[in-house]
N, C-alpha and C positions, 0 to 999 in steps of 0.2 A: 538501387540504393535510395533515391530520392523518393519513392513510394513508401520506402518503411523508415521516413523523416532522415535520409542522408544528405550531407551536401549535395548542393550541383554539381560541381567541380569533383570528379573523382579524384583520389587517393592519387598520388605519382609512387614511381618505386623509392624517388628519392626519401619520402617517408614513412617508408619502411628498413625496420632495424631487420638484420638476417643473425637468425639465434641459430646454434648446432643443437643439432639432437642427437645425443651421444647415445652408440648402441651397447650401454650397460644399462641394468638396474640397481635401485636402490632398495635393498630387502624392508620388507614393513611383514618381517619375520626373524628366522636366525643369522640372516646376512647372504649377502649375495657378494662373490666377489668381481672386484672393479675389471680386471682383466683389461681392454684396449677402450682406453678415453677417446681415442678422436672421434671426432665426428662422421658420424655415420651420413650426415644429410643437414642443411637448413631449414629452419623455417622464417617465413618471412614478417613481421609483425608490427603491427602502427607504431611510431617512432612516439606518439601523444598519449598511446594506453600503457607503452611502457613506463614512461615518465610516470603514468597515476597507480603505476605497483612499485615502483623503487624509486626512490629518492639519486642514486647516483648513474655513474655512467652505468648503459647496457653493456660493455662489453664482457662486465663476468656473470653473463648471464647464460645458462646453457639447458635444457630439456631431458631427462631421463623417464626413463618410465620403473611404475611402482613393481615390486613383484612380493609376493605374499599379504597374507590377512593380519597383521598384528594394528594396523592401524587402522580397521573398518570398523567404525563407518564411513573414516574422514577421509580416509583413503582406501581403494581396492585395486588388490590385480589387475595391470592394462593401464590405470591411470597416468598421465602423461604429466609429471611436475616441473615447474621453471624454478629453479632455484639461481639464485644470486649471489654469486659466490665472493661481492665483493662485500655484505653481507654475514660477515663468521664469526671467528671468535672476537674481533675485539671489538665489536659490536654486540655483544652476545645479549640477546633477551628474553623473554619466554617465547617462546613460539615452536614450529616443528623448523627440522632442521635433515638436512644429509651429514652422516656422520662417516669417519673410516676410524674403524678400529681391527687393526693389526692391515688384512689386505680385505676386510670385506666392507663394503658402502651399507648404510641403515636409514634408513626416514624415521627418524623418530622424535615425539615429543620433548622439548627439554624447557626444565623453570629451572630459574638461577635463585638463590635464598640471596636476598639482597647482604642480609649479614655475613656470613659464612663465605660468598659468594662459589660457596660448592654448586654441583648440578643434582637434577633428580633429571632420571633420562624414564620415560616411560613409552606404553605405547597404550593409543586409545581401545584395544581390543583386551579387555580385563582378562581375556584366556591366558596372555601373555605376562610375562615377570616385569617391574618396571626395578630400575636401580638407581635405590632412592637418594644414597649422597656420593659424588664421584666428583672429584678431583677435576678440576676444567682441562688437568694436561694429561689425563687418563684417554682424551681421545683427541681424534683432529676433527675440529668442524668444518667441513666443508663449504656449507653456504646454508643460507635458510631459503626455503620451498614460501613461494611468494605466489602461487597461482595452480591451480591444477583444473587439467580437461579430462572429459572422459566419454569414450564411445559410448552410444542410447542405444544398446540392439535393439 
């Protein structure tokens, strides 16, 4: 680490936060349904780089991975998202978001009209339908997607 400008002093585990990674996905298509939330596994992640993605406590913070195209480019199948679930609706602001409507999880983009304070829920893949004014209690927000990884084959 110190060759590629790290501290001396390595990292302890004490500063690292342990995030789950829940084995569902969130469809960035026609929906995937949620089926068993718990966590599948942790992962373990600097306690200093969480703080510089979320403002609040890590602990509603949890890992899903993408499944379908509606949101490529900004996301693709395999991608691995941290959403923050503390993070939702009453915080709500434009940005991408996991959503559950009826039993199925979505990633999808949402703007709120500041007047109206309806939604437009879209997805960045134009092949797909975006839906342009919806009622904020037409869905449950889950959290907003604050970071996403992705394998290099």
């Amino acid at each position: 680490e110190t060759l590629l400008g790290g501290p001396e002093a390595p990292s302890t585990a004490a500063d690292a936060v342990e995030v789950p990674r829940l084995d569902i996905g969130a469809s960035a298509g026609p929906g995937a349904f949620a089926g068993d939330e718990s966590g599948r596994s942790h992962i373990a992640l600097d306690a200093k780089w969480l703080r510089s993605l979320v403002p609040g406590d890590p602990v509603g913070l949890s890992m899903i991975r993408v499944e379908g195209d509606s949101m490529a480019p900004t996301l693709v199948a395999g991608d691995e998202i941290l959403v923050d679930r503390g993070d939702a609706a009453d915080r709500l602001r434009d940005g991408i978001y996991v959503l559950r409507l009826d039993d199925a999880l979505l990633v999808k983009r949402i703007a709120l009209n500041p007047a109206s304070r309806r939604l437009s829920i879209g997805s960045d893949n134009p092949a797909y339908p975006s839906w342009p004014d919806c009622k904020p209690g037409a869905v449950e927000i889950v959290g907003r997607v604050v970071w996403t990884g992705r394998r290099i084959a």
